[in-house]
Backbone bond lengths (Angstrom), bond angles and torsions (degrees), N, CA, C in turn:
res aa  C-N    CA-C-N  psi(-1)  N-CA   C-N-CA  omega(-1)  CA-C   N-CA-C  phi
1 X - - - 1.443 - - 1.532 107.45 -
2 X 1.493 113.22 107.65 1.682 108.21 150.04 1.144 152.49 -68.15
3 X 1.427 117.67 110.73 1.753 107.46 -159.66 1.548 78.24 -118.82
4 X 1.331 108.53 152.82 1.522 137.57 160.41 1.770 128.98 -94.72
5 X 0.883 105.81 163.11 1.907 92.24 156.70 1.986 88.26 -96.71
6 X 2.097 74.44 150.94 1.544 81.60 159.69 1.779 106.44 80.30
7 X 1.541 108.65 -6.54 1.516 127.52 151.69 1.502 102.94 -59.96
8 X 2.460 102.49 144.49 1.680 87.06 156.96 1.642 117.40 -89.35
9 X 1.221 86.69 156.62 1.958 87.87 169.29 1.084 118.97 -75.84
10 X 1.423 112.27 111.07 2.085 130.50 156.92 1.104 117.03 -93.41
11 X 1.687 111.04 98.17 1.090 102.75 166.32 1.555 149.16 -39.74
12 X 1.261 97.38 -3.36 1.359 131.47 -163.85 1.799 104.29 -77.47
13 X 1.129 109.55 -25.31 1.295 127.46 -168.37 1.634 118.24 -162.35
14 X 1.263 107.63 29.93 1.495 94.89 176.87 1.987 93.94 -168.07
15 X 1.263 119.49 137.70 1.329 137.69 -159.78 1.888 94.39 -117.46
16 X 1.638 78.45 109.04 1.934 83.20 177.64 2.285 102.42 -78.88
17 X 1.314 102.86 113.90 1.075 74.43 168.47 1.624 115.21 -120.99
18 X 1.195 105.48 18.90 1.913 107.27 152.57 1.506 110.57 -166.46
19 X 1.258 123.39 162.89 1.076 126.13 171.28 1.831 115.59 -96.91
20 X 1.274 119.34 157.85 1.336 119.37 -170.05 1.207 117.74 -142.28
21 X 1.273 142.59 97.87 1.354 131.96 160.15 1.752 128.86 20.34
22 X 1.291 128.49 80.97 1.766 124.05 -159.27 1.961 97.80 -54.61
23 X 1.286 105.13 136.82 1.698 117.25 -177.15 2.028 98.32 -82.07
24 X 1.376 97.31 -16.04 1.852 110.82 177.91 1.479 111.58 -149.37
25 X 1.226 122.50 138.38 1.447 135.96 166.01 1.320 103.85 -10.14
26 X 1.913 88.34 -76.53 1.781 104.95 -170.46 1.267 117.77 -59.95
27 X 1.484 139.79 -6.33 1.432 140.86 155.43 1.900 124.01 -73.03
28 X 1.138 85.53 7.18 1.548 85.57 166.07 1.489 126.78 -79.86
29 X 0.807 127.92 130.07 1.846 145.29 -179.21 1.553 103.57 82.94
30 X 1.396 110.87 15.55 1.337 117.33 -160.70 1.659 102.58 -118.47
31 X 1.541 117.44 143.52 1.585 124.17 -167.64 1.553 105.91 -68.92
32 X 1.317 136.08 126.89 1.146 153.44 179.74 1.169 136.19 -71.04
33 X 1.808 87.39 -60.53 1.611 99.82 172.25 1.970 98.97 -148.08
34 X 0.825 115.85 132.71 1.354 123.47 159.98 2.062 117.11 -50.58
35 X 1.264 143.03 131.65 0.846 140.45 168.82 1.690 126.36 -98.17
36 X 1.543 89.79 -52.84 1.670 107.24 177.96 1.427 102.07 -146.73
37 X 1.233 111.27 144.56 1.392 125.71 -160.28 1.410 89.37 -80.95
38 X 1.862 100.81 144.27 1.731 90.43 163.12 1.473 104.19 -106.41
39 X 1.525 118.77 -177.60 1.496 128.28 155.45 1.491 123.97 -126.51
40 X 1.362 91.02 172.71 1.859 106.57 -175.74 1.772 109.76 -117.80
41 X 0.800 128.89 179.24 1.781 146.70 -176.13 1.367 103.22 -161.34
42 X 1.194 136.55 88.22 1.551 116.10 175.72 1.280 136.32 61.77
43 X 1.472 110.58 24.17 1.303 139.15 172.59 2.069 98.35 66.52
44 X 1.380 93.04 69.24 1.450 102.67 -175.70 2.074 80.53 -153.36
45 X 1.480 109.83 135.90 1.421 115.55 162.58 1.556 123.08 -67.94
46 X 1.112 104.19 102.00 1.852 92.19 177.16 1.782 97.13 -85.39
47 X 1.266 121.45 -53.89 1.426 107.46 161.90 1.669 133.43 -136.38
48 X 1.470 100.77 134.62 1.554 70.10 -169.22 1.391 125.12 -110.01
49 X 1.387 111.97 169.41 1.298 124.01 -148.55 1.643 127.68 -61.31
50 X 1.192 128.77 103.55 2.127 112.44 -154.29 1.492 73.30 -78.37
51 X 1.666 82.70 157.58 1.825 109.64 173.60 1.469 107.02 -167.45
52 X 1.095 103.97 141.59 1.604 104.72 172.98 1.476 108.10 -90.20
53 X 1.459 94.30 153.23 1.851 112.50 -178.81 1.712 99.36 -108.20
54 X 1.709 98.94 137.07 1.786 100.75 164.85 1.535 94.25 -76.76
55 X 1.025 96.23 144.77 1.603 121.59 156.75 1.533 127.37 -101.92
């Protein structure tokens, strides 16, 4: 799974595990920094990916 900074957050596939101060306006509700990579199996989550959100 590719996550970026500056990706939106889906919960669907991505585990907020803190929020952070946005470094830009437009980075708000938006993934910051990647922590731990997640993965896929056949478009099924085996784990998903922690990332922090700007706030």
């Amino acid at each position: 799974m590719e996550i970026k900074s500056g990706s939106d957050f889906n919960a669907d596939f991505h585990e907020a595990i803190t929020q952070a101060p946005a470094p830009k306006e437009s980075l708000k509700g938006k993934i910051i920094d990647v922590v731990e990579k997640g993965y896929l199996l056949n478009d099924k989550v085996i784990r998903f990916a922690k990332v922090v959100v700007g706030n």
